[in-house]
C-alpha positions in Angstrom: 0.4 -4.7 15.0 -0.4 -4.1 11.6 0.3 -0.2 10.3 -2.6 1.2 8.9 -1.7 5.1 8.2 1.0 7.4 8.6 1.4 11.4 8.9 4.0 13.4 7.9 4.7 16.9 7.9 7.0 19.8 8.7 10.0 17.6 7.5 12.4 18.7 4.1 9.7 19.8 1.9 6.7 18.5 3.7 5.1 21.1 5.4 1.5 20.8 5.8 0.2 17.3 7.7 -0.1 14.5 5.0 -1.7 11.5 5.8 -1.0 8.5 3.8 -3.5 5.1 3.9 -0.8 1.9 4.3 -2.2 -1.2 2.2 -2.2 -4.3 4.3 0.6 -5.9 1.8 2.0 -3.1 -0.5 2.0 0.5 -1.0 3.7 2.2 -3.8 5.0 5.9 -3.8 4.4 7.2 -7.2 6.0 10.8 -8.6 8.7 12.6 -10.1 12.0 12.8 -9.0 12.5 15.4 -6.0 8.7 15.1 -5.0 9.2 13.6 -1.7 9.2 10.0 -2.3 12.3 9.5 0.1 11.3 12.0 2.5 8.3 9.7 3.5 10.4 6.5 3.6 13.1 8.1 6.1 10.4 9.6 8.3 8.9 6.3 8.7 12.6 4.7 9.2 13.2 6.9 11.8 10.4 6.3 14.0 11.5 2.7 14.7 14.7 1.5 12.6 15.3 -1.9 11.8 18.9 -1.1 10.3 20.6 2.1 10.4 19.7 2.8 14.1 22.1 5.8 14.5 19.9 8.0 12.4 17.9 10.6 14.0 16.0 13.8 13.2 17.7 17.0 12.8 15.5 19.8 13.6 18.3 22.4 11.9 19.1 20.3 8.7 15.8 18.7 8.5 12.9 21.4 9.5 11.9 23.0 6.2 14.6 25.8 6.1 12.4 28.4 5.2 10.4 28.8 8.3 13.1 27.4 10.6 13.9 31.0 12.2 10.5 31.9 12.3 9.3 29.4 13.5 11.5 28.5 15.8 10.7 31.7 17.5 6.9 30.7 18.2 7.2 27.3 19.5 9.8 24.8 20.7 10.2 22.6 17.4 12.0 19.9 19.7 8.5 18.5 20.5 7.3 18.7 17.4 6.3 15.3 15.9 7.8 14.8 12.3 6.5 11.7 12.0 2.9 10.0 13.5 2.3 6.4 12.4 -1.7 4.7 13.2 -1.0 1.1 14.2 -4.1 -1.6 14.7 -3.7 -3.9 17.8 -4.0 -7.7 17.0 -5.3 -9.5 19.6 -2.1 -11.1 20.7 -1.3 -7.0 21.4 -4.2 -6.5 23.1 -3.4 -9.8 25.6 0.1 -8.3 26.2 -1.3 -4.9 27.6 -4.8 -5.5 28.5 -3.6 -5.8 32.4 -1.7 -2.4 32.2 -4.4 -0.6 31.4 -7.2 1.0 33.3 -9.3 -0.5 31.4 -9.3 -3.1 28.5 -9.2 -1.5 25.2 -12.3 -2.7 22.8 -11.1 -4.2 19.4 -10.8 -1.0 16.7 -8.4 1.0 19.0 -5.6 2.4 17.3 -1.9 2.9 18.6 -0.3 5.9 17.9 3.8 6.1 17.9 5.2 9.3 17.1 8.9 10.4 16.9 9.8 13.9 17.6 12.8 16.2 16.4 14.1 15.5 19.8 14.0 11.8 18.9 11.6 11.1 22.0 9.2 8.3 21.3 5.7 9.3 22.4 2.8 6.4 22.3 -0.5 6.6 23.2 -4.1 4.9 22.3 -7.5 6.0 20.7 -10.4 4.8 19.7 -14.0 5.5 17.9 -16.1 7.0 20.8 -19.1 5.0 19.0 -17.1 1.9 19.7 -16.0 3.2 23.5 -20.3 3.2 23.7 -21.1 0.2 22.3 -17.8 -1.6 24.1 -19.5 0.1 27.8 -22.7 -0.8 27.1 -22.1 -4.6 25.5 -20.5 -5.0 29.2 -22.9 -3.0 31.8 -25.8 -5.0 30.2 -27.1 -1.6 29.0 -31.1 -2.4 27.5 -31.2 -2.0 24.1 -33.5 0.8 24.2 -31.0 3.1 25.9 -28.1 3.2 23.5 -29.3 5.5 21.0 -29.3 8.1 23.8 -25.9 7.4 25.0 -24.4 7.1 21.2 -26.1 11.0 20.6 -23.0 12.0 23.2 -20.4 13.8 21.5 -17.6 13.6 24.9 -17.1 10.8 27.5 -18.0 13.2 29.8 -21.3 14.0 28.3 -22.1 10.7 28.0 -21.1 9.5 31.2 -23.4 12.4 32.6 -26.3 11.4 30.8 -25.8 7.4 31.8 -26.5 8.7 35.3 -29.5 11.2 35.0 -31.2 8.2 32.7 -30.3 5.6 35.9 -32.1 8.3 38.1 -35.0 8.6 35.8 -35.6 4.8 35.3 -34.8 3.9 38.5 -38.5 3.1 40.1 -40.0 1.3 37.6 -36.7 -0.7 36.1 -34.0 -0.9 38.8 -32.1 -3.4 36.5 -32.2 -1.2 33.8 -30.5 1.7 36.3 -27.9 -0.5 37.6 -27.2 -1.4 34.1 -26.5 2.4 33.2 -24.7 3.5 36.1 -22.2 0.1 35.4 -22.2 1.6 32.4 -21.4 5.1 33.8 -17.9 3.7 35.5 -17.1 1.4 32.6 -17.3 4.6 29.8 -15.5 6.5 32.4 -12.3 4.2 32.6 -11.9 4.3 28.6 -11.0 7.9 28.6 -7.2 7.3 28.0 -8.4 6.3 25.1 -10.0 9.9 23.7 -6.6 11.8 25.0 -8.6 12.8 28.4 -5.5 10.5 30.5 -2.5 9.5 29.4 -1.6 5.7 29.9 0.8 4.7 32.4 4.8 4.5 31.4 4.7 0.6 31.7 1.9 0.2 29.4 3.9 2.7 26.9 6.5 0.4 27.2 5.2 -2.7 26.8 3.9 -0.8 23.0 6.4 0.3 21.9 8.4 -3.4 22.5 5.7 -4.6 20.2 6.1 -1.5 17.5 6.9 -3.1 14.3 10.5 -2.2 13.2 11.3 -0.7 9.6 14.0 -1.9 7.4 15.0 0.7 4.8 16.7 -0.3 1.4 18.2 2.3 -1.0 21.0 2.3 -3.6 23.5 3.2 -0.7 23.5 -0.1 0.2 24.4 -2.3 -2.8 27.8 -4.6 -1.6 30.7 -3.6 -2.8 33.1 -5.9 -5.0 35.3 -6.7 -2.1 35.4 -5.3 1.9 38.3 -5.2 4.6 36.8 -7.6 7.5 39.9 -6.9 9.6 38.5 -3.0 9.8 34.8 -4.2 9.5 35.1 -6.7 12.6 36.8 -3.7 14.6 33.7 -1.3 13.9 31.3 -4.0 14.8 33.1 -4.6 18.4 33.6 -0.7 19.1 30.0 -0.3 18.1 30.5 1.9 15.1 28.5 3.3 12.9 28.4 1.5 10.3 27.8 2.6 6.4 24.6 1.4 4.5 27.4 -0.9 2.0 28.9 -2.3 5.3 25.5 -3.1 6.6 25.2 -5.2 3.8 27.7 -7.3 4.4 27.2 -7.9 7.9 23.8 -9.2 6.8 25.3 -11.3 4.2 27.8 -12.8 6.9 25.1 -13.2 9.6 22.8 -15.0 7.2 26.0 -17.5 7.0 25.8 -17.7 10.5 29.0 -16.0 10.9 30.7 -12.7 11.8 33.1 -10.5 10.3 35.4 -11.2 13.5 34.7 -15.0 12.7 37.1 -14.8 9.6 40.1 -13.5 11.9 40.9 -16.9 13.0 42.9 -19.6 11.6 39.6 -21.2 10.6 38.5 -19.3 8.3 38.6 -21.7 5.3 35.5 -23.6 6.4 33.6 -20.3 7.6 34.1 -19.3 3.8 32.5 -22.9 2.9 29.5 -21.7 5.1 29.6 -18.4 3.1 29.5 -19.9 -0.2 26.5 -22.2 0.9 24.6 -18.9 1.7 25.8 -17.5 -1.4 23.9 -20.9 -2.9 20.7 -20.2 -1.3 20.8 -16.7 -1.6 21.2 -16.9 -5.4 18.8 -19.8 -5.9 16.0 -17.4 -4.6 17.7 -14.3 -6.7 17.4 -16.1 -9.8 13.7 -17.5 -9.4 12.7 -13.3 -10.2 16.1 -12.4 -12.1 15.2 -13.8 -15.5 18.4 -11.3 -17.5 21.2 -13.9 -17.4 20.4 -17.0 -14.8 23.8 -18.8 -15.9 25.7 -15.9 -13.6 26.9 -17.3 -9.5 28.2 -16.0 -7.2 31.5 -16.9 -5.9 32.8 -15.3 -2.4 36.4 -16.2 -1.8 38.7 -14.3 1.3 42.5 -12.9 0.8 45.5 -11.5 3.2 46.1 -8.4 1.8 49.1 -6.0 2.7 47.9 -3.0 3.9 50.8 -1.3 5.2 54.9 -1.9 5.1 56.7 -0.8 7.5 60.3 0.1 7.5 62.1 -2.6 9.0 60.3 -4.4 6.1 57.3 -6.4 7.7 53.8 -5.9 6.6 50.6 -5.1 8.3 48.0 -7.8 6.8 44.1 -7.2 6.6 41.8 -10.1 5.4 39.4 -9.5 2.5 36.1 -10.8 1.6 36.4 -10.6 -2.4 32.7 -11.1 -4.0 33.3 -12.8 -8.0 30.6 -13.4 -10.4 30.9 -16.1 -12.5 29.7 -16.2 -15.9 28.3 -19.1 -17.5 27.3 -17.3 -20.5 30.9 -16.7 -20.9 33.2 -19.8 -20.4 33.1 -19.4 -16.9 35.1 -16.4 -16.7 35.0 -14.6 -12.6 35.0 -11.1 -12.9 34.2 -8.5 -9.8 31.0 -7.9 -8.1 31.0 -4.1 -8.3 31.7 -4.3 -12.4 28.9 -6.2 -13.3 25.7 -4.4 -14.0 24.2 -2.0 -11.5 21.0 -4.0 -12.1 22.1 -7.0 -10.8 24.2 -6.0 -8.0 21.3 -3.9 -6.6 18.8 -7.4 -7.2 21.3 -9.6 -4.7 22.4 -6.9 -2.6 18.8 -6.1 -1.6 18.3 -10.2 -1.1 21.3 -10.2 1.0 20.2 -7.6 3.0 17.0 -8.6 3.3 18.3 -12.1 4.4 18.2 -11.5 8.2 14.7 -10.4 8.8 13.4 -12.9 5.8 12.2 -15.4 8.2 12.4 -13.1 11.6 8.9 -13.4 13.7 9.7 -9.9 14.9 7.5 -7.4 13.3 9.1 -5.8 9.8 8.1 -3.4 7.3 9.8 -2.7 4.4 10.6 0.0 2.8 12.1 0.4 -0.5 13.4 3.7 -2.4 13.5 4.1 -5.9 14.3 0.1 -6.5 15.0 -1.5 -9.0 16.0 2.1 -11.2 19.1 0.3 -12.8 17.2 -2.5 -13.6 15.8 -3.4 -17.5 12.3 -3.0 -17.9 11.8 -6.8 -17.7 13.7 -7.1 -14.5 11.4 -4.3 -13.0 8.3 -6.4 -13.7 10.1 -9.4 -11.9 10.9 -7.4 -9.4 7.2 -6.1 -8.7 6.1 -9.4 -8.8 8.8 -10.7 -6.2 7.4 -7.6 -4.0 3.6 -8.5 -4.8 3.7 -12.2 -4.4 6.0 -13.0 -1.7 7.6 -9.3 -0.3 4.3 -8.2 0.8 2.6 -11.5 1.4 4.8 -12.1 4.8 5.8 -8.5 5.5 4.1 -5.1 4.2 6.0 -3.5 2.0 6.0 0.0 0.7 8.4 1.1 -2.1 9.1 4.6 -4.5 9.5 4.8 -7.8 9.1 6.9 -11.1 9.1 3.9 -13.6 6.5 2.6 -15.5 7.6 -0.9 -15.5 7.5 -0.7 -11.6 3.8 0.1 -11.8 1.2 -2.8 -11.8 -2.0 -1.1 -13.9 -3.9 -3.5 -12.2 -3.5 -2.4 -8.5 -3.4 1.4 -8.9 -5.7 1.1 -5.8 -2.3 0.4 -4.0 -0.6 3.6 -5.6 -0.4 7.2 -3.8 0.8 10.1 -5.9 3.6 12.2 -4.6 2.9 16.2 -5.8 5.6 18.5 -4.8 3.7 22.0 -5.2 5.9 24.7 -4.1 6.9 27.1 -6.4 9.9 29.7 -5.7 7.0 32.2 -4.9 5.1 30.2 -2.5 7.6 27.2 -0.8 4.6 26.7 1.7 2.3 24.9 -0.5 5.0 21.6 -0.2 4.3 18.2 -0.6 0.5 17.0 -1.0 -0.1 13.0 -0.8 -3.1 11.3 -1.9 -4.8 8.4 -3.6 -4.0 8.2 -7.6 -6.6 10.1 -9.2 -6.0 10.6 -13.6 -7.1 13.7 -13.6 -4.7 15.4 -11.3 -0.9 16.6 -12.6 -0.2 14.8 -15.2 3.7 14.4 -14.6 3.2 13.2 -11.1 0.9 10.5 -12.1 3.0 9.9 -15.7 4.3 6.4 -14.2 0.6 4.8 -14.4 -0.5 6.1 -17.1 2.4 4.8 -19.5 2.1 1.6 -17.3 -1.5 1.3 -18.9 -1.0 2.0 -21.8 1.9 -0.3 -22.1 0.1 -2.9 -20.6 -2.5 -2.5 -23.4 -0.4 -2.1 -26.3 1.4 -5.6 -24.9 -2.1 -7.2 -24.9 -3.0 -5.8 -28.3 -0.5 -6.2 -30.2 1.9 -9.2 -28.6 -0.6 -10.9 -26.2 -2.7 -14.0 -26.4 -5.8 -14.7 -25.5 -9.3 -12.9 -25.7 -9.8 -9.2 -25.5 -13.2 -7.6 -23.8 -13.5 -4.0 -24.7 -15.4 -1.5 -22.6 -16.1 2.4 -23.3 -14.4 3.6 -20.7 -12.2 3.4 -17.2 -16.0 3.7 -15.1 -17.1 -0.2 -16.6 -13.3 -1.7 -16.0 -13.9 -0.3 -12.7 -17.0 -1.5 -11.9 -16.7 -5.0 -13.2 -12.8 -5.5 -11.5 -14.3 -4.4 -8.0 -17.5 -7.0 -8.5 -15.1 -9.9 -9.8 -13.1 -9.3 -6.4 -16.5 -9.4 -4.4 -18.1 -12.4 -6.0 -15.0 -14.4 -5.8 -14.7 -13.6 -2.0 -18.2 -15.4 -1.9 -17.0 -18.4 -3.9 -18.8 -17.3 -6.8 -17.6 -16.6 -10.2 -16.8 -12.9 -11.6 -15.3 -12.0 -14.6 -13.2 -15.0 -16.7 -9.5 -14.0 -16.0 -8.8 -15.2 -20.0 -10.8 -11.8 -20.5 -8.5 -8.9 -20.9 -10.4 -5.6 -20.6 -9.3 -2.8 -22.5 -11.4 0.7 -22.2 -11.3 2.0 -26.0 -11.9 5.4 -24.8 -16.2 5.7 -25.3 -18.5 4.0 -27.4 -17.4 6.1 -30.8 -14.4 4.4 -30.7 -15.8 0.5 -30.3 -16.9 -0.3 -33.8 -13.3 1.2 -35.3 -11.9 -1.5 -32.4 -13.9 -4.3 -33.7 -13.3 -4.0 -37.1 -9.4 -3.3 -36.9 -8.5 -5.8 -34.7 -10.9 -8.7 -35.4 -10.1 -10.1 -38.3 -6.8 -11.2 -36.2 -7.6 -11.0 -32.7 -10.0 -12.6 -30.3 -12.8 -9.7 -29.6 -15.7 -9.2 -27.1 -17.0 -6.0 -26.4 -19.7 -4.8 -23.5 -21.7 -1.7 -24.6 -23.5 1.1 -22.3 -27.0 1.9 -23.1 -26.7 4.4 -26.3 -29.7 7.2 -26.9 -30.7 5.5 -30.0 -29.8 1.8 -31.1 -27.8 3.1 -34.2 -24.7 3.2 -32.2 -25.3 -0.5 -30.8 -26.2 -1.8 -34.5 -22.7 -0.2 -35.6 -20.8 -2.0 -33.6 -22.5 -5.5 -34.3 -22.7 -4.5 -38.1 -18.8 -4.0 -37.5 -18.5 -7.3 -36.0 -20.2 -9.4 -38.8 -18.0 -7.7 -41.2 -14.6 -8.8 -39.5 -15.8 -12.5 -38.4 -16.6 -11.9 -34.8 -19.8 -13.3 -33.7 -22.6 -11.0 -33.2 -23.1 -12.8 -29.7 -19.5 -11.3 -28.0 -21.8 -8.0 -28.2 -22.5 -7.6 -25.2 -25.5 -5.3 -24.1 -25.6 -4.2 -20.3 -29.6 -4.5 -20.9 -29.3 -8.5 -21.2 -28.2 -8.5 -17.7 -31.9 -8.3 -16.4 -35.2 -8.0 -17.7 -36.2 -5.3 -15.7 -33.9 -3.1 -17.4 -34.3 -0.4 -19.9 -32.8 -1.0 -23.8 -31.0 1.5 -23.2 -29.5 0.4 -19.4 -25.9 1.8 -19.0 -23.4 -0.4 -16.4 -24.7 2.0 -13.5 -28.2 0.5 -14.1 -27.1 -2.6 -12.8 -26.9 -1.0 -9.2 -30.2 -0.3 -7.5 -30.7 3.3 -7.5 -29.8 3.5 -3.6 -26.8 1.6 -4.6 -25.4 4.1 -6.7 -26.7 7.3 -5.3 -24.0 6.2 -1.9 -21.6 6.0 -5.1 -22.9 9.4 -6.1 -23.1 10.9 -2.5 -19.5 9.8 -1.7 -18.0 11.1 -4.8 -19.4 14.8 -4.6 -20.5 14.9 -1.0 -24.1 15.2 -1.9 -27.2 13.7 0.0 -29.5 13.1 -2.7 -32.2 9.9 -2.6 -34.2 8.5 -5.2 -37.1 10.0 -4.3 -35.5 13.0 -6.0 -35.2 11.7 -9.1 -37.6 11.8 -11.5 -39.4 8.3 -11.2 -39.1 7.5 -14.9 -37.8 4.1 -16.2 -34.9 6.1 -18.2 -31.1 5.5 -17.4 -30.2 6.5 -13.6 -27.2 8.8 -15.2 -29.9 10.6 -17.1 -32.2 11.2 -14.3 -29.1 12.4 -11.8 -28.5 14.5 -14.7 -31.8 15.8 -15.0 -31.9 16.5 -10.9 -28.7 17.8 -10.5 -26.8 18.5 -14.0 -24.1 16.6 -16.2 -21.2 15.4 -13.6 -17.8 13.1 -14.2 -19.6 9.0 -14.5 -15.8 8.4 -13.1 -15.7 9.4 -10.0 -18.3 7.5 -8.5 -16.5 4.2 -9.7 -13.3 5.4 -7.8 -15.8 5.8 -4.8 -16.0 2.2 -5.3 -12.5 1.4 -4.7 -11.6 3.8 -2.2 -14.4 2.9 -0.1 -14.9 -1.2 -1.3 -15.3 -2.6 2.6 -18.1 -0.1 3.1 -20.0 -0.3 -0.2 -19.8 -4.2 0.1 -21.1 -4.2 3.5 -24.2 -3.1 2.8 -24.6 -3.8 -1.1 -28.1 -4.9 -2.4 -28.4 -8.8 -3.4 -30.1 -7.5 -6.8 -26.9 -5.6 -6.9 -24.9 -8.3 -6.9 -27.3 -10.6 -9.1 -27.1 -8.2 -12.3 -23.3 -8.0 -12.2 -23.1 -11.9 -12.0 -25.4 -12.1 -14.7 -23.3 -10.2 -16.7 -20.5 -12.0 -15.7 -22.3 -15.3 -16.9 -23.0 -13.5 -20.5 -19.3 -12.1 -20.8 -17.9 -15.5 -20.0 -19.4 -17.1 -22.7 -18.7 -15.3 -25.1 -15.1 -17.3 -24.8 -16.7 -20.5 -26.4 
């Protein structure tokens, strides 16, 4: 199973139903402090715990306080569901419960696994009633010419009702074609467990939730400490204790070894703790391939009898110690203890250690990380997001919180969901709201990504290489990332990757950028169509006057003859292309047949039709809803963009 979306709500200071879209690798969690970050993470923990299995929902702690009593009085909060999560079967899921079903479920059906505040686990299936049709029909053999009809049906009932009167009516001339739709009658009829009508059976719920993927939460509760009594540890683990996040961390660490903390009781303990310190070896080799701060540090486990007690005939109670050194190469050598080196670091191998057991584990795991990496220096965030980005959330998806800058990749912000606590002392009830990062909302909430930008264009300014392509604004860096990403899916080429794109902030501000940063800096620049060529000659004037070649001016007209002088980047679309842009972004229904059918600028003549609107928000149509546009994009869509690509790339020789 592979999660998909989650819903929280009427948990801490989540009140109202938010529903968060999960990334198929990683998701971040971006907003102040106090927002809600964690509340998300241990909602989701709690619905299926990888570690930490003793914690459960409190429905007097944990219910938002305010409207506990109150509430309480209306409904029974113990069935409330906390937490819903929307899970998409693989096939090997669908194999496993196909046979307990009455019915085989079509591929799209989604599993739903919900926790309550009574800790009950409830499962159950849906899916699309368009795709319940066409699944019915694809196997009663219904004619083509009768599935419009039955995908008009807004129930199964409906539709199952209508399957039969059209059977009846067709019946004389094509009794095929009847057969066909009463099949198709029963098979509709058996996939109503999947629209909430029947509930599946208790074995098929089962056999789910065996297959739920687990979570594995990591916070800064469960950094190892500098040393930890194994004698007390190994008496927890057999009692089946609960054990504290730290102490989890060490179990981890030992079971990675192969060993447990009983193990080191016996008298051979002194070639367990060789098999420790060849963990330890691993462990740290893969620690310092992202921790770049000090990679001459090692970590050195060693074990001690320590006296924990004396007693008065003068004997001693002994407990044996796991004592965790780092080693300092920097420094001679010297061995000091784990818990006094920097937070940073112990946080960077605890989280490996931890981590260790489910590394390599073919049971389902998400991840979830809170705040990580807060100790850390900015560098050793950025190596830490690339850790999560390359290989976290390439094997396991991965979502993680955070407030910092440096743990914010500018380039995926597609990945990113803000976190907007609005409650106010007067009005508690507004709570948490999550959604997709948009620039324009609270500006403290999304503060992370923008000084993440920003940072990462001062870095290419002013201390990075290579070749700089500047645009007029966010809608063009947009535009051409999401086309790059399409054409190279087709094994074509999109934009060079040497090309950094920088949006100067509007065409007033491009010949100022050429001119500055020329003389000393490898510039290319891609205009919008202007209303008169002045502003188009000022940049190029500004270029031959600061030794950049007039040719890394870029017009978006030279991308196709069949464009205006003037073309801005949205010209590059057909017009039906962009008007689903346009549609999407302000839930409009608009066609180009009510435009005015001039050869001006398509921004111009929406203008003209419907008024001045934000050019932005169609291009973050784009990447919320890429599959979609994709799937039905124009090929002289496509075409312009790849010419474009073609002129921008050679502007590097």
């Amino acid at each position: 199973m592979r999660l998909r979306a989650v819903t929280v709500q009427k948990f801490k200071n989540i009140v109202d139903a938010q529903r968060i879209e999960i990334e198929d690798d990683v998701t971040g969690l971006v907003g102040k402090n106090e927002a809600g970050k964690t509340t998300v993470l241990k909602a989701m923990h709690r619905l299926n715990p990888a570690n930490g299995v003793g914690r459960q929902f409190d429905v007097t702690t944990e219910y938002p306080r305010w409207r506990l009593a109150r509430d309480r009085r209306q409904e029974d909060l113990s069935e409330l569901r906390p937490i819903v999560a929307e899970f998409e079967l693989e096939e090997a899921d669908l194999t496993e419960i196909s046979d307990l079903l009455p019915a085989a479920p079509p591929e799209g059906t989604v599993c739903f696994a919900a926790r309550t505040y009574a800790n009950g686990l409830v499962i159950w299936l849906r899916c699309d009633l368009d795709k319940l049709v066409r699944a019915a029909a694809n196997e009663s053999s219904v004619a083509e010419e009768d599935l419009p009809e039955l995908l008009e049906g807004t129930s199964i009932s409906k539709i199952k009702s209508r399957a039969k009167e059209l059977s009846k009516e067709v019946k004389e001339e094509s009794p095929l074609r009847a057969k066909a739709l009463t099949a198709f009658a029963t098979a509709i009829g058996s996939l109503d467990y999947l629209r909430g009508i029947t509930v599946i059976g208790q074995e098929a719920a089962n056999a789910l939730a065996a297959r739920l993927p687990k979570f594995f939460y990591f916070s800064s509760y469960n950094i190892l400490p500098g040393e930890a009594n194994l004698t007390e540890l190994a008496a927890k683990v057999e009692d089946k204790e609960e054990l504290t996040e730290a102490e989890r961390t060490v179990v981890a660490l030992l079971a990675h070894a192969g060993e447990e903390p009983a193990d080191f009781m016996d008298a051979d303990y002194d070639s367990r703790k060789a098999e420790l310190q060849a963990a330890s070896a691993e462990l740290s080799s893969r620690v310092f391939e992202y921790w770049k701060q000090n990679p001459d540090l090692e970590v050195v486990f060693d074990t001690d009898n320590v006296a924990v007690r004396n007693h008065p005939n003068g004997g001693q109670t002994t407990h044996r110690f796991l004592k965790i050194e780092i080693r300092d190469g920097r420094h001679g050598g010297v061995e000091t203890n784990f818990s006094t080196r920097s937070t940073g670091f112990q946080w960077f191998f605890s989280f490996f250690a931890a981590f260790s057991e489910y590394q390599s584990s073919e049971e389902p795991i998400i991840v979830l990380l809170d705040e990580p990496g807060t100790s850390l220096h900015g560098d050793a965030q950025k190596d830490f997001v690339r850790f999560v980005f390359e290989e976290l959330g390439a094997s396991k998806q991965t979502l993680y919180t955070t407030h910092s800058q440096f743990m914010v990749d500018p380039g995926r912000y597609e990945k990113l969901r803000a976190v907007h606590d609005r409650a106010t002392r007067r009005d508690p009830n507004q709570g948490v709201k999550i959604g997709r990062i948009d620039l324009s909302a609270d500006r403290e909430t999304v503060l992370p990504v923008e000084s993440a930008l920003g940072y990462s264009i001062s870095q290419h300014l002013f201390l990075g290489a290579g070749h700089h392509l500047a645009l007029e604004g966010s809608s063009d860096f947009v535009y051409l990332q999401r086309f790059t990403e399409h054409l190279e899916l087709q094994g074509k080429a999109g934009l060079d990757p040497r090309l950094a794109m920088i949006p100067v902030g509007g065409a007033d501000n491009m010949p100022a950028f050429v001119a500055l940063l020329g003389r000393r800096l490898k510039v290319s620049a891609l205009i919008d169509g202007a209303r008169t060529s002045s502003k188009v000659e000022r940049v190029k004037a500004a270029a031959r006057s600061n030794g950049v070649a007039e040719s890394a001016i870029v017009t978006c007209a030279q991308a196709s003859q069949d464009l205006p002088a003037n073309a801005d980047i949205e010209d590059l679309f057909e017009a039906e292309d962009y008007l689903r842009l346009y549609n999407w972004a302000f839930d409009a229904r608009i066609k180009t047949d009510d435009l005015p059918q001039t050869k001006e600028p398509i921004l111009r003549r929406i203008e003209i039709a419907r008024g001045k609107f934000d050019h932005a928000l169609p291009a973050h149509m784009l990447t919320q809803r890429r599959e979609e546009f994709f799937a039905e994009v124009k090929s002289d869509t496509v075409a312009r963009f790849e010419r474009l690509f073609s002129l921008l790339n050679s502007t590097l020789s």
